[in-house]
Backbone bond lengths (Angstrom), bond angles and torsions (degrees), N, CA, C in turn:
res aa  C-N    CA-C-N  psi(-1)  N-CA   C-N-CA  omega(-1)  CA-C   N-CA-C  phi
1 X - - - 1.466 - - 1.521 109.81 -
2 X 1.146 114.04 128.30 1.487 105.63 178.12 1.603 121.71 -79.52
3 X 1.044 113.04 -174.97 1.789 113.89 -173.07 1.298 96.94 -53.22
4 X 1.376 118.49 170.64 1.690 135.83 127.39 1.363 120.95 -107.04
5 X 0.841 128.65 141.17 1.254 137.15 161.83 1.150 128.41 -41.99
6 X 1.472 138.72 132.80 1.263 136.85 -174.47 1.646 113.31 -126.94
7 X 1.459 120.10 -39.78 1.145 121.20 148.92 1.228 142.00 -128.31
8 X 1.291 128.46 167.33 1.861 117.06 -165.13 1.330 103.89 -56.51
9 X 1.600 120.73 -18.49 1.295 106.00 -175.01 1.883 117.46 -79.50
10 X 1.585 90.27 -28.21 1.898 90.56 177.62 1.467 119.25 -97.15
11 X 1.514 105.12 22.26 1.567 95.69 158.20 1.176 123.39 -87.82
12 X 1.060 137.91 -27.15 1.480 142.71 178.49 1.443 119.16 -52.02
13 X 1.496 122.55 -51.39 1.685 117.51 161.20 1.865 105.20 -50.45
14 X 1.346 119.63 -50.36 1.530 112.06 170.73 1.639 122.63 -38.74
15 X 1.269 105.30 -45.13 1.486 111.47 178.44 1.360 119.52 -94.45
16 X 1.107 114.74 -6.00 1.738 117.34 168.03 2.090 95.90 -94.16
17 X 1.182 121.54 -25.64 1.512 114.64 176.13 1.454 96.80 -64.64
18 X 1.460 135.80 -30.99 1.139 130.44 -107.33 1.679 70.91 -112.60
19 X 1.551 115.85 -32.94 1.962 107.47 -178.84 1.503 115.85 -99.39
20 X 1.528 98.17 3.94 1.594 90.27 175.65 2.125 128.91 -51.73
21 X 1.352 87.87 -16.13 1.855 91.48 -169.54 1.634 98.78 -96.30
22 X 1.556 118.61 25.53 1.317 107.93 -174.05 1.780 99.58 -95.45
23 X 1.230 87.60 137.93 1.787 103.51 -168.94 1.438 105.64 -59.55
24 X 1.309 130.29 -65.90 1.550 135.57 171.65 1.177 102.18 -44.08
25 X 1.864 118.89 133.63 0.824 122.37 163.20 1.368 119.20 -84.27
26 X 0.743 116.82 -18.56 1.619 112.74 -167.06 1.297 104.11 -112.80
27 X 1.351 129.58 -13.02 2.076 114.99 150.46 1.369 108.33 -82.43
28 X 1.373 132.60 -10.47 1.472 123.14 147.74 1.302 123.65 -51.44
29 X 1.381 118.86 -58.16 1.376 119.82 170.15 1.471 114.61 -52.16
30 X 1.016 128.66 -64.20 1.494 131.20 177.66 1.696 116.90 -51.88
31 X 1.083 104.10 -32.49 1.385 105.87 177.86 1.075 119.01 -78.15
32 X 1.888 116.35 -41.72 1.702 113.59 163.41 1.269 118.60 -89.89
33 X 1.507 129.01 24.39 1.333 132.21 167.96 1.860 104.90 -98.45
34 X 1.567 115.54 -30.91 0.675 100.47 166.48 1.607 137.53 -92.33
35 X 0.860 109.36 -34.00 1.623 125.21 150.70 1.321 115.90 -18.77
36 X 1.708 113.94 -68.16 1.301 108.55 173.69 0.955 118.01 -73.52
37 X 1.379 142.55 -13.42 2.083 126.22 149.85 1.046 104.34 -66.78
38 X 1.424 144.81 -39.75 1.248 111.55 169.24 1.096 147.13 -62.53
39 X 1.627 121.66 -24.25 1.183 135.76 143.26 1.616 118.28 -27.45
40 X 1.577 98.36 -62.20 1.646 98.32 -151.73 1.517 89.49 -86.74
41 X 1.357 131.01 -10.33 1.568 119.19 160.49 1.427 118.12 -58.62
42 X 1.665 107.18 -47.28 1.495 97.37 -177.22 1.545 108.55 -82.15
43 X 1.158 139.98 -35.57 1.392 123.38 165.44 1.364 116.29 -49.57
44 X 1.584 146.93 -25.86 1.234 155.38 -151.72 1.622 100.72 -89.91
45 X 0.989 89.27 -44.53 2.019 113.68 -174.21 1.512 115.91 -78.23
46 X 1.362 92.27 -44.17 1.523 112.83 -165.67 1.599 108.38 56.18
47 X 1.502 118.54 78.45 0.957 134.63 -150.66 1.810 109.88 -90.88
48 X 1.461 120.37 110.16 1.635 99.34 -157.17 1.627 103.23 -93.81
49 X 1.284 76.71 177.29 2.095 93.50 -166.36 1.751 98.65 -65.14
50 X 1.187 155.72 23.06 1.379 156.39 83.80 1.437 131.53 -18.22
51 X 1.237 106.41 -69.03 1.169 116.49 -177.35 1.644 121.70 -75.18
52 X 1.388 100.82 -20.10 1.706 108.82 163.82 1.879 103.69 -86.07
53 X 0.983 126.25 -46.43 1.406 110.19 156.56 1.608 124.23 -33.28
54 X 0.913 123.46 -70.16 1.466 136.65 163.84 1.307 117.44 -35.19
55 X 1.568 115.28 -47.00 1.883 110.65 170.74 1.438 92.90 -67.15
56 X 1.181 141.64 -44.48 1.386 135.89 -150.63 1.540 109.70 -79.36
57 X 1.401 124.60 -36.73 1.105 139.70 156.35 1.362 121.06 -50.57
58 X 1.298 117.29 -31.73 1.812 135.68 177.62 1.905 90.02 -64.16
59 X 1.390 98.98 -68.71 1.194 95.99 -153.74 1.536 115.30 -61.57
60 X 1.359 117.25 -44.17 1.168 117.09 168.58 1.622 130.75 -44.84
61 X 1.392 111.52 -34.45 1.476 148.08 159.50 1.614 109.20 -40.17
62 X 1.410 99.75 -49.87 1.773 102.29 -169.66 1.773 100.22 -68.32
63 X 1.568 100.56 -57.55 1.108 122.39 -163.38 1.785 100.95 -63.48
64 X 0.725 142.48 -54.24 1.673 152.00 151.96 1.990 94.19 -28.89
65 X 0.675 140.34 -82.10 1.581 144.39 -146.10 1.903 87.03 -87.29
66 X 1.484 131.59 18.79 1.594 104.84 -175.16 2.112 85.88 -109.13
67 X 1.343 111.64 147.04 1.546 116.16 -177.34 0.935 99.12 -170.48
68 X 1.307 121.16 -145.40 1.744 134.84 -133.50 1.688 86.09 -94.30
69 X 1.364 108.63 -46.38 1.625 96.53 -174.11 1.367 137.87 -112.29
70 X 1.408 91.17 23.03 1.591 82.55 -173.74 1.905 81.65 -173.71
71 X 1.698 127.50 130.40 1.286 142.19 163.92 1.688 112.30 -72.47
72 X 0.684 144.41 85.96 1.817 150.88 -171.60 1.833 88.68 -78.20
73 X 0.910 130.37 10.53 1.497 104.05 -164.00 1.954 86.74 -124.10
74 X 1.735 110.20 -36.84 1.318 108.12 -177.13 1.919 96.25 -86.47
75 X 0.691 121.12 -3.58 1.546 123.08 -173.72 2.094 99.27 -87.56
76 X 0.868 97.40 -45.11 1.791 108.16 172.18 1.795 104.04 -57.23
77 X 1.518 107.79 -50.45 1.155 112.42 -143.67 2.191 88.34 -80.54
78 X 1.376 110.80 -21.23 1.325 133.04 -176.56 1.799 106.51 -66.95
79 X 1.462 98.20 -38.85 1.477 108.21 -157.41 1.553 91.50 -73.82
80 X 1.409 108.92 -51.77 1.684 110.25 -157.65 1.783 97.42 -85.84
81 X 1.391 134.74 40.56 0.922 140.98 173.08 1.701 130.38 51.42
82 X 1.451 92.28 2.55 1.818 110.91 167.94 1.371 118.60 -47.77
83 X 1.186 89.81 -25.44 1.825 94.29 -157.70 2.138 99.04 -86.70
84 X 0.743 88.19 -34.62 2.000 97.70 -177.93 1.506 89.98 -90.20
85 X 1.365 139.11 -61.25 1.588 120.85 -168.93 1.665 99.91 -49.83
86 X 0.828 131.05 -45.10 2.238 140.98 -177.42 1.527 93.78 -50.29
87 X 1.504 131.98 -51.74 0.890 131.15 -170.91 1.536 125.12 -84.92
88 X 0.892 118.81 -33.43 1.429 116.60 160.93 1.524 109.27 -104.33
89 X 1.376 126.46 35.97 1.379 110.15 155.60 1.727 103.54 -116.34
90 X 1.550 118.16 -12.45 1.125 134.85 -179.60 2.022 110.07 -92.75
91 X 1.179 119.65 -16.56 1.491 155.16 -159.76 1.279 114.35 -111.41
92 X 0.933 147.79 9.98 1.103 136.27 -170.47 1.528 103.30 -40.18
93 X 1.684 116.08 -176.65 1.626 112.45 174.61 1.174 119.47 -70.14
94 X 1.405 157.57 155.57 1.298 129.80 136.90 0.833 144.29 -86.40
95 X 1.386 117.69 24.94 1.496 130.29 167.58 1.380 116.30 107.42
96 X 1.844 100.04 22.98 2.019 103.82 176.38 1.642 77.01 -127.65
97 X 1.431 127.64 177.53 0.889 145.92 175.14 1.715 113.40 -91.09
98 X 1.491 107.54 -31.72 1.426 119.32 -166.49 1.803 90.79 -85.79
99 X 1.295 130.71 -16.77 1.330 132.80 -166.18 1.384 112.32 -69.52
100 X 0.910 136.40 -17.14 1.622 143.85 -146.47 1.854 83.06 -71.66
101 X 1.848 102.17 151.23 1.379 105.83 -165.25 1.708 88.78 -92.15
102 X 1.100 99.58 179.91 2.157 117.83 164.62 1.212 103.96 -145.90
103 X 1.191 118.29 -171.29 1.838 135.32 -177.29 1.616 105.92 -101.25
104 X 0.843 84.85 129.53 1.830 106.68 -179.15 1.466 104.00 -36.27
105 X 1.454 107.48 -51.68 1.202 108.12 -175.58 1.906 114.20 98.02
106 X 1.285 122.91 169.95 1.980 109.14 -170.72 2.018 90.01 -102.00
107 X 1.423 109.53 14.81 1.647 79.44 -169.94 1.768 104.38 -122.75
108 X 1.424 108.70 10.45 1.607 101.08 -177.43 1.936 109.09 -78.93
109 X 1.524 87.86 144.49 2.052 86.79 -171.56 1.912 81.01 -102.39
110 X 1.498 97.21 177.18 1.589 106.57 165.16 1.330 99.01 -116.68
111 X 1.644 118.99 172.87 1.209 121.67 -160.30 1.344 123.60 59.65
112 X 1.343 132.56 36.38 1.555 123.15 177.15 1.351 86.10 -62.76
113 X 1.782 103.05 177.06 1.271 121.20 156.41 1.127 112.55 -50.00
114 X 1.854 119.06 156.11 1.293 147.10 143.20 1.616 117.99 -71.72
115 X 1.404 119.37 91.10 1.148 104.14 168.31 1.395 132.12 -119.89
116 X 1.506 121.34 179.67 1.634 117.68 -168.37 1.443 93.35 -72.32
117 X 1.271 103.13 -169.31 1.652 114.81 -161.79 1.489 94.15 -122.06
118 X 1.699 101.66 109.16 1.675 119.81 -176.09 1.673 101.31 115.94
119 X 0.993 113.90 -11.26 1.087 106.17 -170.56 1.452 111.65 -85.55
120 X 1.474 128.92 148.07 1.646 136.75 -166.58 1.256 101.64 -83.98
121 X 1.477 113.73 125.92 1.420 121.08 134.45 1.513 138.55 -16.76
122 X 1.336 95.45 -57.13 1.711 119.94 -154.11 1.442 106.22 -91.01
123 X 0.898 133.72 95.97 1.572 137.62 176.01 1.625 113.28 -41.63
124 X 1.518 112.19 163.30 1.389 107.34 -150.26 1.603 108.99 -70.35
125 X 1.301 118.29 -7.18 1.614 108.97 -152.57 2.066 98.51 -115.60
126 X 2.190 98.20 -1.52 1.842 95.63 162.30 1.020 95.64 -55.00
127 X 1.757 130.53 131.19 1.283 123.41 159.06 1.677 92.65 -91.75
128 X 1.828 116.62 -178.01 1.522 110.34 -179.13 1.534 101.55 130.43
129 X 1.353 127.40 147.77 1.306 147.50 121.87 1.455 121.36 41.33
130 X 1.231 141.22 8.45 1.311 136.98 -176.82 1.495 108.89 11.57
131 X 1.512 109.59 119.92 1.778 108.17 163.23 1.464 100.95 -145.89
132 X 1.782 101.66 153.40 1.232 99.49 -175.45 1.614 94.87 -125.47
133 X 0.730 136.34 147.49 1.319 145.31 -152.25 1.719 112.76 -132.02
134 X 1.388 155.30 106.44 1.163 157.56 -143.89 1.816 111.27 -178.10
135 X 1.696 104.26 122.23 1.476 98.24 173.54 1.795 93.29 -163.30
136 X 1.257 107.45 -166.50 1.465 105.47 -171.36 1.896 103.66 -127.08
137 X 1.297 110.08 131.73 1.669 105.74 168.76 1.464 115.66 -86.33
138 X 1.502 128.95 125.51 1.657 116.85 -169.23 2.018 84.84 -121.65
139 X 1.166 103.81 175.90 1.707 121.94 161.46 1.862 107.52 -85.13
140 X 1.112 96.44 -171.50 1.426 113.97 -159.30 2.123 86.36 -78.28
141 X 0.917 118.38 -22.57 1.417 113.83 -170.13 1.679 100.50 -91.86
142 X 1.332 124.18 -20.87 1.379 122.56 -170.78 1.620 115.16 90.93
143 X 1.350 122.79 29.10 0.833 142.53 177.10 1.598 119.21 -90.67
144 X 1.436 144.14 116.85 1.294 123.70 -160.86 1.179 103.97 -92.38
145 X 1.918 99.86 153.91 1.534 96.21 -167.56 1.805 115.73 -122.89
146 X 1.179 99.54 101.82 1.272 103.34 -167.66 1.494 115.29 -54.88
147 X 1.403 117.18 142.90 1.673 114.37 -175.02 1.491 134.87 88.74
148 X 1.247 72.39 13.36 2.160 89.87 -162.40 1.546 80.24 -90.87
149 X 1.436 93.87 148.99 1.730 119.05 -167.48 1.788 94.90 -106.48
150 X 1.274 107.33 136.83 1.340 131.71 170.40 0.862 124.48 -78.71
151 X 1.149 159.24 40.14 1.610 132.89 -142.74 1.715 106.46 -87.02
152 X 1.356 129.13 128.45 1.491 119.90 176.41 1.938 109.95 -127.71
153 X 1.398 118.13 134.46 1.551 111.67 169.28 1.540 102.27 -125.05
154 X 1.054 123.58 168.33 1.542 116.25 161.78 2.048 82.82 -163.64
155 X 1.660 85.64 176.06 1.435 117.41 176.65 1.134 97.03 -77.03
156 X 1.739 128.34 172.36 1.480 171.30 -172.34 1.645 89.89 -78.82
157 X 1.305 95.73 143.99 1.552 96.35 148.11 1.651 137.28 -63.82
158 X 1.461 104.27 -15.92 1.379 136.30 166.82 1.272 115.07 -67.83
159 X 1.369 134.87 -42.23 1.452 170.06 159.97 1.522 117.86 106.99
160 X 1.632 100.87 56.53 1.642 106.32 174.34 1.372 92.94 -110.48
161 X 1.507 108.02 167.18 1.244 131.69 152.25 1.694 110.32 -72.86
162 X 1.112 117.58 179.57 1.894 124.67 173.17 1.107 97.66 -72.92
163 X 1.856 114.20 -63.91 1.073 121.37 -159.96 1.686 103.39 -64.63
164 X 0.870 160.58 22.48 1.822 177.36 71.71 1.049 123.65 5.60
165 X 1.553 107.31 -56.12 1.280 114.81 -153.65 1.566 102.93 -130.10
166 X 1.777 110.98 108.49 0.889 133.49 171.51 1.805 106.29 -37.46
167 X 1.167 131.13 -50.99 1.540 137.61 -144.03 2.096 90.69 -95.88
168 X 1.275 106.41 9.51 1.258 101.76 164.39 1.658 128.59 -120.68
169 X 1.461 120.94 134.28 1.736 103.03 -172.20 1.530 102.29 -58.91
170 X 1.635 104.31 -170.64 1.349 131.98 -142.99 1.651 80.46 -98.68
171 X 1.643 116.13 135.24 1.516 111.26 175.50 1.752 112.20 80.57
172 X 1.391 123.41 -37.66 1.108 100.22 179.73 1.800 131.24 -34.17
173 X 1.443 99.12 138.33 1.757 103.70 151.57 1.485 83.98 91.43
174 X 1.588 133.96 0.52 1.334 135.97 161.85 0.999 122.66 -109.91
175 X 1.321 122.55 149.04 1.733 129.25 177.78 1.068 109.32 -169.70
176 X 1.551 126.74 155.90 1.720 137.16 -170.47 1.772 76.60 -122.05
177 X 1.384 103.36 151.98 1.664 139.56 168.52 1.147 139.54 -147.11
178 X 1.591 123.50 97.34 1.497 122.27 178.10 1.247 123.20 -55.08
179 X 1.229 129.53 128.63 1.080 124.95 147.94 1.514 126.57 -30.73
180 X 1.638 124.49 160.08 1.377 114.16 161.82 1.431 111.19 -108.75
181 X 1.196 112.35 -153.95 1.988 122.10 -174.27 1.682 98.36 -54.11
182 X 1.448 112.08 -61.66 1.204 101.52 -169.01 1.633 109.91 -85.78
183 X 1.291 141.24 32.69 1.630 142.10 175.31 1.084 100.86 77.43
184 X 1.289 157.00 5.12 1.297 135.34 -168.11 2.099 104.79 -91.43
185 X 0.832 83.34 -178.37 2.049 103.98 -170.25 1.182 107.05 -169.78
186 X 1.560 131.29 152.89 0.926 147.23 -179.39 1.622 109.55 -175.14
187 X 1.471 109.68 152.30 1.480 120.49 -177.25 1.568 114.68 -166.19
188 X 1.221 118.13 152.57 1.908 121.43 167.86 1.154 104.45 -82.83
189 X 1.506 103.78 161.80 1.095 111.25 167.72 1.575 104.59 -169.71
190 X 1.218 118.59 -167.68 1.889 121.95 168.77 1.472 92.99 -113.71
191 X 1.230 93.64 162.90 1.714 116.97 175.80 1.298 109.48 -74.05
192 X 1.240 111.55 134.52 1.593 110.31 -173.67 1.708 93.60 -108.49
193 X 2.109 81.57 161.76 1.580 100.82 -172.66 1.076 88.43 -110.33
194 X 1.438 94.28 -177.37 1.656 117.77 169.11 1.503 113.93 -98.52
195 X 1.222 108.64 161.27 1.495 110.68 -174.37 1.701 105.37 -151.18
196 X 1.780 93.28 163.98 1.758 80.56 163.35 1.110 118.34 -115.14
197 X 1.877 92.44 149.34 2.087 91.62 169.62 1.504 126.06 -40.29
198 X 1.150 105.05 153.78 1.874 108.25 -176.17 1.683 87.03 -60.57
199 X 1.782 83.84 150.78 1.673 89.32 177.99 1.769 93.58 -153.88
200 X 1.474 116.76 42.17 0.826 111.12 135.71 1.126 150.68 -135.73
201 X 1.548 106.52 68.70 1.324 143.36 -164.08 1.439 123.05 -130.31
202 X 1.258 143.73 -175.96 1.448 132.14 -173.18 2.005 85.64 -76.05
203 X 0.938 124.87 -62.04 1.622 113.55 164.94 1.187 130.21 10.41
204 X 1.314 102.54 -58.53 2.136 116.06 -167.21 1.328 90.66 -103.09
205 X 1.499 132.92 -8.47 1.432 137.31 166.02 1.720 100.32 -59.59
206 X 1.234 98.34 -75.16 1.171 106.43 170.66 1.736 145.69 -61.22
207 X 1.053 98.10 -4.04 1.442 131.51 164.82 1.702 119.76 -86.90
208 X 1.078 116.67 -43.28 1.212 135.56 171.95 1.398 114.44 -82.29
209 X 1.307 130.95 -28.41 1.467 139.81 173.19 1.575 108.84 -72.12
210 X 1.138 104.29 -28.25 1.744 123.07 -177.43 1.468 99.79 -89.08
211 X 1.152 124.12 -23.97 1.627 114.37 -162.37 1.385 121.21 52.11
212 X 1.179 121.33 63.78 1.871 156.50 -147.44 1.429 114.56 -142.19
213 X 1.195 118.48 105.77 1.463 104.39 -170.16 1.488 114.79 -78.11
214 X 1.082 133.13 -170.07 1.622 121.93 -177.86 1.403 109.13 -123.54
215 X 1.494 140.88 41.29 1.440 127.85 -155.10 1.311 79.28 -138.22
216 X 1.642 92.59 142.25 1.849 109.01 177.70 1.604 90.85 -96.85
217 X 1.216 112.27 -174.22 1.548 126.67 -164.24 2.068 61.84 -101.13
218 X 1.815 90.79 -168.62 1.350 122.32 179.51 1.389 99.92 -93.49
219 X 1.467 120.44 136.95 1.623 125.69 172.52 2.029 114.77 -151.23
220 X 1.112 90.81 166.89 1.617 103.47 162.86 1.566 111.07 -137.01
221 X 1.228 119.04 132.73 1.064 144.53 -166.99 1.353 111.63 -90.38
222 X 1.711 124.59 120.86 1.520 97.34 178.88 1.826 84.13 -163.87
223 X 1.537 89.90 129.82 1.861 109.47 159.35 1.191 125.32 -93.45
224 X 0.805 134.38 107.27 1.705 137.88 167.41 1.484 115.38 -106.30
225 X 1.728 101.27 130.05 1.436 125.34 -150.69 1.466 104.08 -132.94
226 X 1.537 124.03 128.85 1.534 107.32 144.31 1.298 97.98 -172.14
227 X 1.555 89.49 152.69 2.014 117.18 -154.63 1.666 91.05 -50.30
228 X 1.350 113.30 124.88 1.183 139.97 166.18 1.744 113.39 116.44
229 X 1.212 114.96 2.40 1.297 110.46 -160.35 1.551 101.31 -134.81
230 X 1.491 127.77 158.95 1.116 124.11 -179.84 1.522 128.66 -80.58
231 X 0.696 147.10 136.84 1.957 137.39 -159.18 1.508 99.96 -81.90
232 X 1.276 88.99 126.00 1.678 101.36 -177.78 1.660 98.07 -111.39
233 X 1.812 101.61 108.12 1.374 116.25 175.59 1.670 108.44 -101.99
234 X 1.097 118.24 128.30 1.435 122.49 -159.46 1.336 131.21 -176.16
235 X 0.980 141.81 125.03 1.784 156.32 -146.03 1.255 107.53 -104.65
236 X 1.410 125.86 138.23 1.511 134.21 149.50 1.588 117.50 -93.69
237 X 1.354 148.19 151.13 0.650 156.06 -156.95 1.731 111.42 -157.55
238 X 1.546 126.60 109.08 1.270 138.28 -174.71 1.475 100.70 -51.50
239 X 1.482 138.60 155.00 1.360 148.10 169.45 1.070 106.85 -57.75
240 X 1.209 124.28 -60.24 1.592 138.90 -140.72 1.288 105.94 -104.23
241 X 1.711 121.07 25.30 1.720 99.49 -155.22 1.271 84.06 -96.50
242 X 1.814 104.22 -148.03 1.685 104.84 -179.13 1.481 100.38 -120.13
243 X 1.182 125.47 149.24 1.370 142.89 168.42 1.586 112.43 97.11
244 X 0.924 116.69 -1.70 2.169 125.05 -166.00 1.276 88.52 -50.59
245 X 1.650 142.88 -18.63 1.481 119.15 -176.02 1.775 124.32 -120.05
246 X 1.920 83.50 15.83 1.726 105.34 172.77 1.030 113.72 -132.53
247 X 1.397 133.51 47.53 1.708 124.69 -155.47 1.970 97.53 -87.69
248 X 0.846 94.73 128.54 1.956 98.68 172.64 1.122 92.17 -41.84
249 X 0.917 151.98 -79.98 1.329 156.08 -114.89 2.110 115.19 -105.50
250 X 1.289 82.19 -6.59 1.963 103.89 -161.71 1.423 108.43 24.41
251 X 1.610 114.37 66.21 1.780 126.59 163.84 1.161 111.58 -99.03
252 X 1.790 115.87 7.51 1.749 90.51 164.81 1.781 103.50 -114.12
253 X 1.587 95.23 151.15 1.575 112.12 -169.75 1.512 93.25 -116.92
254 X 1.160 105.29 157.81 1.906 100.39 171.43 1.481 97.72 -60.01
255 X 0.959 154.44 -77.12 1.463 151.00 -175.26 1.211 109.42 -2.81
256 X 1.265 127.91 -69.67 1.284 166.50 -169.66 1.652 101.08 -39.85
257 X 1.108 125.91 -72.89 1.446 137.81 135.59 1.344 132.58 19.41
258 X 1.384 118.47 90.58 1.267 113.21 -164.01 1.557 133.11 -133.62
259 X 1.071 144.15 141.46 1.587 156.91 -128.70 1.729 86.02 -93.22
260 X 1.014 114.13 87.70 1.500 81.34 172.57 1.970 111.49 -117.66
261 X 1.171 119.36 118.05 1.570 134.39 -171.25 1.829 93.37 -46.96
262 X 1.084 92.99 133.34 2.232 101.45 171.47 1.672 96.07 -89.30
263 X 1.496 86.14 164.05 1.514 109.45 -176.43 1.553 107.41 -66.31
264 X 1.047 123.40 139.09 1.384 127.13 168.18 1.513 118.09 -135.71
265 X 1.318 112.58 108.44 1.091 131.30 -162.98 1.423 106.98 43.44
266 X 1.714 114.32 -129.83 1.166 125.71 -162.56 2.071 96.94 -69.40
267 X 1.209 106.89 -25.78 1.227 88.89 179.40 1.727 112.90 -88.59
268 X 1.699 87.54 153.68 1.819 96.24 178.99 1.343 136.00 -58.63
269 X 1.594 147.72 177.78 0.965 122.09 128.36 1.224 139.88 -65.28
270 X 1.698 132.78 168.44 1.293 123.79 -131.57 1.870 91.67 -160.00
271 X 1.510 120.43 118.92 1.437 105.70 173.98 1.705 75.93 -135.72
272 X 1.409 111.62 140.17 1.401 133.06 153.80 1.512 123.04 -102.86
273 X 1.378 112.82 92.94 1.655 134.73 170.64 1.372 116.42 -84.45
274 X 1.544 117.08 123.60 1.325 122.33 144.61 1.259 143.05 -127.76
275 X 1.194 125.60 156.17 1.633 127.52 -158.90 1.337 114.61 -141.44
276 X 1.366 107.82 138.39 1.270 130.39 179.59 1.358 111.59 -126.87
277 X 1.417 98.49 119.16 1.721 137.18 170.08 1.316 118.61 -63.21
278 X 1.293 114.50 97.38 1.876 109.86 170.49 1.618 105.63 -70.51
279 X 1.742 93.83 148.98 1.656 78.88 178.58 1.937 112.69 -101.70
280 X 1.196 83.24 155.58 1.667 90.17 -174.36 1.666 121.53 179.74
281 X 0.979 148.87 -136.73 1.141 131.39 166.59 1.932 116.53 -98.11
282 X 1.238 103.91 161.18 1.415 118.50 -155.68 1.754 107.76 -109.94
283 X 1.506 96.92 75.73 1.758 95.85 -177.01 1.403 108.51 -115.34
284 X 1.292 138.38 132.58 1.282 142.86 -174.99 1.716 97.32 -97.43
285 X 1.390 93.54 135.16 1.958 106.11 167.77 1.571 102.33 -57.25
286 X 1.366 107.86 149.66 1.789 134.59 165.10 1.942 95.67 -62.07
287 X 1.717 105.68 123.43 1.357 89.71 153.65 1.235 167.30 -63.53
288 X 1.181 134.94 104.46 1.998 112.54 -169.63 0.835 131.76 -40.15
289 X 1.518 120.68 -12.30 1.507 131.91 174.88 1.345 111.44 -158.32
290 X 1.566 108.44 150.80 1.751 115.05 -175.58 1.556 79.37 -33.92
């Protein structure tokens, strides 16, 4: 018969015996690495039978409020800064300055459109900001890499997503873009705002309990992919916007940071991005939403 437990402190060797026969090595490790912080969190705290109700209620909460439009479970994982430490500990640079990775974020779909090169995102009736957007994808040597896939989404000038906002078509404010011979890409678009994370979810519960406001700075969203190289998922962010040094989510890095030219008169605004692809294997993230 094996032990029982006698105090909160000698259950924990019980429950780390209890995963030793797990075949994977490495969800063994993770599983009794995490286990034992949780342990020594709730002994540290002395965490009462309330307040473990309440985490349990959180979690169920995320998972209850995640659907068609909005992930509550990657939006949590965003808030408490999990989601950007994953990305730049998995990210390193690849050797451009503009390369540095970010967090996916809960609103990228797969399958955007395929479109020509120059061609707009934003369907005819986004009103907003004219921007034209143009830079080149190279490899780790600076070599350009023809065929490399673009992928870009951003928010409304309003600060919805598509998937949000009923009064927008299906796909807007998204588009995929090949590169040509020499790496370059380019596309229109409107200037994006900032907005805030959904907060009416256990999220803005928790946001509001913190006294945390919920508004991202202004960004464009863009993955660039191609077979042999690792997918560089990663955000630009205007200089001048508002919030770049309170983001809920803390996804902007100085890297991140970007030059972007203002509208002048009839002509648009204008940000020139480029990126460099480390090579390595070619796996795209699971979506947060169809």
């Amino acid at each position: 018969m094996r032990p029982l437990p006698t105090t909160p402190e000698s259950l924990l060797p019980l429950v780390l015996a209890a995963f030793a026969e797990t075949p994977d090595a490495r969800l063994r490790q993770l599983l009794a690495s995490l286990t034992t912080h949780l342990h020594s969190f709730v002994l540290e705290h002395q965490v009462s039978q309330a307040e473990f109700e309440r985490a349990v209620a959180f979690l169920v909460g995320i998972g209850q409020a995640t659907g068609e439009t909005k992930n509550e479970v990657i939006l949590a994982a965003d808030l408490l800064g999990v989601s950007t430490l994953v990305a730049l500990l998995n990210n390193p640079g690849a050797g451009g300055h503009d390369s540095d990775a970010a967090l996916l974020g809960p609103f990228w779909r797969a399958n955007a459109p395929v479109l020509e090169a120059g061609a707009s995102i934003a369907c005819d009736s986004t009103a907003g900001v004219a921007l034209e957007v143009s830079g080149t994808v190279a490899d780790a040597e600076g070599r350009p890499l023809a065929g490399a896939e673009v992928d870009v989404w951003q928010a409304s000038p309003v600060g919805l997503y598509e998937n949000q906002d009923p009064q927008q078509p299906e796909m807007n404010l998204r588009g995929r873009f090949r590169t040509d011979a020499e790496g370059r890409y380019r596309f229109r678009t409107v200037f994006p705002a900032g907005y805030p994370v959904p907060t009416d979810g256990p999220c803005g519960e928790l946001l509001r309990a913190q006294r945390r406001h919920p508004f991202r700075p202004a960004h464009l969203h863009f993955m660039v992919s191609k077979p042999g190289c690792k997918v560089l998922i990663t955000q630009v962010f205007p200089e001048n916007t508002e919030y770049l040094d309170s983001d809920p989510v803390f996804g902007v890095t100085t890297a991140l940071v970007g030059r972007f030219e203002a509208a002048s008169g009839p002509l648009p605004a204008r940000l020139r991005r480029d990126f460099t692809l480390a090579p390595g294997e070619t796996v795209f993230p699971h979506p947060p939403i169809p």
